[in-house]
Structure formats: C-alpha cells, structure tokens
C-alpha positions in Angstrom: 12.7 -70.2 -39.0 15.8 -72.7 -37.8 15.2 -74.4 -34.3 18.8 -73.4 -33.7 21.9 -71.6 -36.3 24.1 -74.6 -38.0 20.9 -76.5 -38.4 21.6 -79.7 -40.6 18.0 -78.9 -42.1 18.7 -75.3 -43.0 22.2 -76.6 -44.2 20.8 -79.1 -46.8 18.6 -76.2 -48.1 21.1 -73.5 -48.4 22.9 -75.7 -50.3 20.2 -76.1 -52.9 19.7 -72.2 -52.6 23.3 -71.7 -53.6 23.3 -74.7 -56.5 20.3 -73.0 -57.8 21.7 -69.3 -57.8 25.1 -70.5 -58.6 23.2 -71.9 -62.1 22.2 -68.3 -62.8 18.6 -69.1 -60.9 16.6 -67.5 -58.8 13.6 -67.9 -56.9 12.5 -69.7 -53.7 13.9 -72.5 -52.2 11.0 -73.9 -49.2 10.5 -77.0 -47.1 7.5 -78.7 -48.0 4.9 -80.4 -46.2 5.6 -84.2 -45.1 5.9 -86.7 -47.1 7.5 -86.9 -50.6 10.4 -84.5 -51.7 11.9 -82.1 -49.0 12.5 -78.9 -50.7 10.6 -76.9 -53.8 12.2 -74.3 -55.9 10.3 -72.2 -58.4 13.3 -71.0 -60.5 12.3 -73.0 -63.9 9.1 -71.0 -64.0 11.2 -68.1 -64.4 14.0 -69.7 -66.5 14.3 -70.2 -69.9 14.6 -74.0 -71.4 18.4 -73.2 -71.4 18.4 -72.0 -67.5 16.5 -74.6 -66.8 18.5 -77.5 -67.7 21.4 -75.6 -66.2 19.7 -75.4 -62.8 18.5 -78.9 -62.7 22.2 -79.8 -63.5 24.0 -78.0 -60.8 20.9 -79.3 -58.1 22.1 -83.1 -59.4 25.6 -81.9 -58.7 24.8 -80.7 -55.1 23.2 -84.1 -54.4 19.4 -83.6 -54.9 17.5 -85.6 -56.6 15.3 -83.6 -59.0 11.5 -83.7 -60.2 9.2 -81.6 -61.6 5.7 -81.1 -60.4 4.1 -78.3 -62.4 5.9 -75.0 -62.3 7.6 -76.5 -59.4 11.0 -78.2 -58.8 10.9 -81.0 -56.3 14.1 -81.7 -54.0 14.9 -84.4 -52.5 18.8 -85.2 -50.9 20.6 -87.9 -52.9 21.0 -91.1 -50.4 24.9 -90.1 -50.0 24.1 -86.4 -49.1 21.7 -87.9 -46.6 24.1 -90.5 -45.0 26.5 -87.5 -44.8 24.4 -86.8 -41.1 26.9 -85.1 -38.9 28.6 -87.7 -36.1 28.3 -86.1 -33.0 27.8 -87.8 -29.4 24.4 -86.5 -28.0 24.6 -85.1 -24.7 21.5 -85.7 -22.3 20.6 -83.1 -20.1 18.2 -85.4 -18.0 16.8 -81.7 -16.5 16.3 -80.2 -19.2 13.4 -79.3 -21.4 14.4 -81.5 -24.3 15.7 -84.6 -22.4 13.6 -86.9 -24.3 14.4 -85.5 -27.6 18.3 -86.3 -26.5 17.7 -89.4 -25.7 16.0 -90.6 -28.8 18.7 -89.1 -30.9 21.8 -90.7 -28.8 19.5 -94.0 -29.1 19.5 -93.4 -32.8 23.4 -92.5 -33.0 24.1 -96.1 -31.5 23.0 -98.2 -33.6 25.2 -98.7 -37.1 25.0 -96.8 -40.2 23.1 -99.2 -43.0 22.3 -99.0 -46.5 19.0 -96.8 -46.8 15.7 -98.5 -47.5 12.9 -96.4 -48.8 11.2 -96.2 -44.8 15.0 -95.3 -43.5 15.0 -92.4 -45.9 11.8 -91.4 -45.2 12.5 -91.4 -41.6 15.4 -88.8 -42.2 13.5 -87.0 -44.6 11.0 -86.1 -41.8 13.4 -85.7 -39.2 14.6 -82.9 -41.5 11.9 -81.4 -42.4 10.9 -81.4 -38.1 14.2 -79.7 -36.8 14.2 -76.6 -39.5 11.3 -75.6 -37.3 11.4 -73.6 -34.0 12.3 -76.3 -30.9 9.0 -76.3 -29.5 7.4 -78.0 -32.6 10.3 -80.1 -32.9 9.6 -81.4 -29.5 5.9 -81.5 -30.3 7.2 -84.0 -33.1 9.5 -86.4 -31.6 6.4 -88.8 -30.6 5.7 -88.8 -34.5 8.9 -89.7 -35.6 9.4 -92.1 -32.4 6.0 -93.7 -34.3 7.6 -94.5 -37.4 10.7 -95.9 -35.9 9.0 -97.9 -34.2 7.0 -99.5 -37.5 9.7 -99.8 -39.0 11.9 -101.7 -36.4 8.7 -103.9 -36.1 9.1 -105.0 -39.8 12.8 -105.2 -38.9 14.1 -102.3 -40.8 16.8 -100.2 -38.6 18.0 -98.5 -41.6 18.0 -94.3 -41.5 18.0 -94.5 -37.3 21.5 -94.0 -37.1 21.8 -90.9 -39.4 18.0 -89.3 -38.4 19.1 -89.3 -34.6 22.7 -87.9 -35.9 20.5 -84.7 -37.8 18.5 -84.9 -34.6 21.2 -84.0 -32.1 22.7 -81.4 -34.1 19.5 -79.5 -34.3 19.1 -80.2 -30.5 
C-alpha cells in the first residue's frame, strides 16, 4: 500500500496500469524487489502475439522501457519520465517523526538536475520503489539510500540526487 495518496511511486505505476489496459491488457501491474526493472506486468501471458505487441507499444509510449523475463514484462521509467520528479520545496519539521527523511530530500532538491548515469538512475529507481511502501519502512530505508548516495558522490557522481530527493519529498 502507498506511504501517502499522490505518491510519485504509485503515480508511475498507475500509469503503466492504464498504458497496459488502455492496449486492451489486463493483468497485474507490481513493484518488484530492488534492483533491476521497477514494475512487472503479466498481461503478455494472457495476450495473444497481436495484444502483445500492442501492449508493449502503448508501455513505450507511456515512457517505460520494456523487457521480457519469462511470462513476465519488466518496467522500467524511461530517463525523461524519471527526470520528470515533481519540484517541490521540502519542508522540515525538525519535531517531527520524519525530520531526517526531510532533510535528505531538501539536501537532494538543492543540488542541480544532471544528465542521469546508470548509479543516478538507480538511485531513483530505489527511492521509488522505498516510498510506495507504508512511511515506517520508508523511514526504515532512508539510511540505505543515504548509503548509496554517499558511493556514489565518493566516485563523484551527483547525478539522480536532485530528482530522488524531489520523489522523496513528495512521498514525505
């Protein structure tokens, strides 16, 4: 279940939900475990060849990236859909419960948007799949995603902070 309604995470997914069902599709359309693709759809193993191609057309249109993996469909957001982070200033409620999520994400928000490199869109990959969860994982996860940040700022790559602290904000 969403952390909170207007979710950026749930967003992304309802909009492959309603690519997919829009193509004459149907089945699931689930966050997946970390790493890799972010969403899985089973609608080609109840598609004909026809469907099928018509399903994986309207996903490209949507912005998803498609590949198959068995009967499943993988999902992951085009770079452009995932630059597309919502740009809003992050409050911090220094007294409240997720203070330090806040202030990682308005951290995040300030520095500039740059061209995504494979660890800055993995980085908002997993930012995404942490805030469809409930808030209390989500907090349980910051010190994850703080990790990765942090390896890749080491190596010098700041790419993907701006836009994963923008999707984490909203969700906050």
């Amino acid at each position: 279940m969403a952390a909170v309604s207007g979710n950026p995470a749930v967003a992304l997914r309802d909009r492959a939900r309603e690519a997919m069902l829009a193509s004459g599709g149907r089945g699931f359309v689930r966050f997946l475990p970390p790493g890799g693709a972010l969403l899985a759809t089973d609608a080609l193993g109840r598609a004909t060849q026809e469907q099928a191609e018509a399903i994986r057309a309207a996903l490209r249109a949507a912005g998803f990236v498609c590949a198959q993996s068995g009967a499943l469909l993988l999902l992951t957001p085009q770079d452009a859909l995932l630059a597309a982070a919502p740009e809003t200033k992050t409050g911090v409620d220094w007294a409240g419960e997720v203070y330090a999520a806040q202030a990682l994400a308005r951290r995040w928000q300030a520095r500039p948007p740059l061209p995504l490199t494979p660890a800055g869109r993995q980085l908002i990959l997993e930012t995404l799949r942490l805030i469809w969860q409930p808030r209390s994982r989500v907090l349980g996860g910051i010190d994850a995603l703080r990790a990765r940040a942090a390896v890749m700022l080491r190596g010098g790559d700041a790419s993907g902070l701006h836009e994963a602290g923008a999707y984490l904000g909203a969700a906050l």
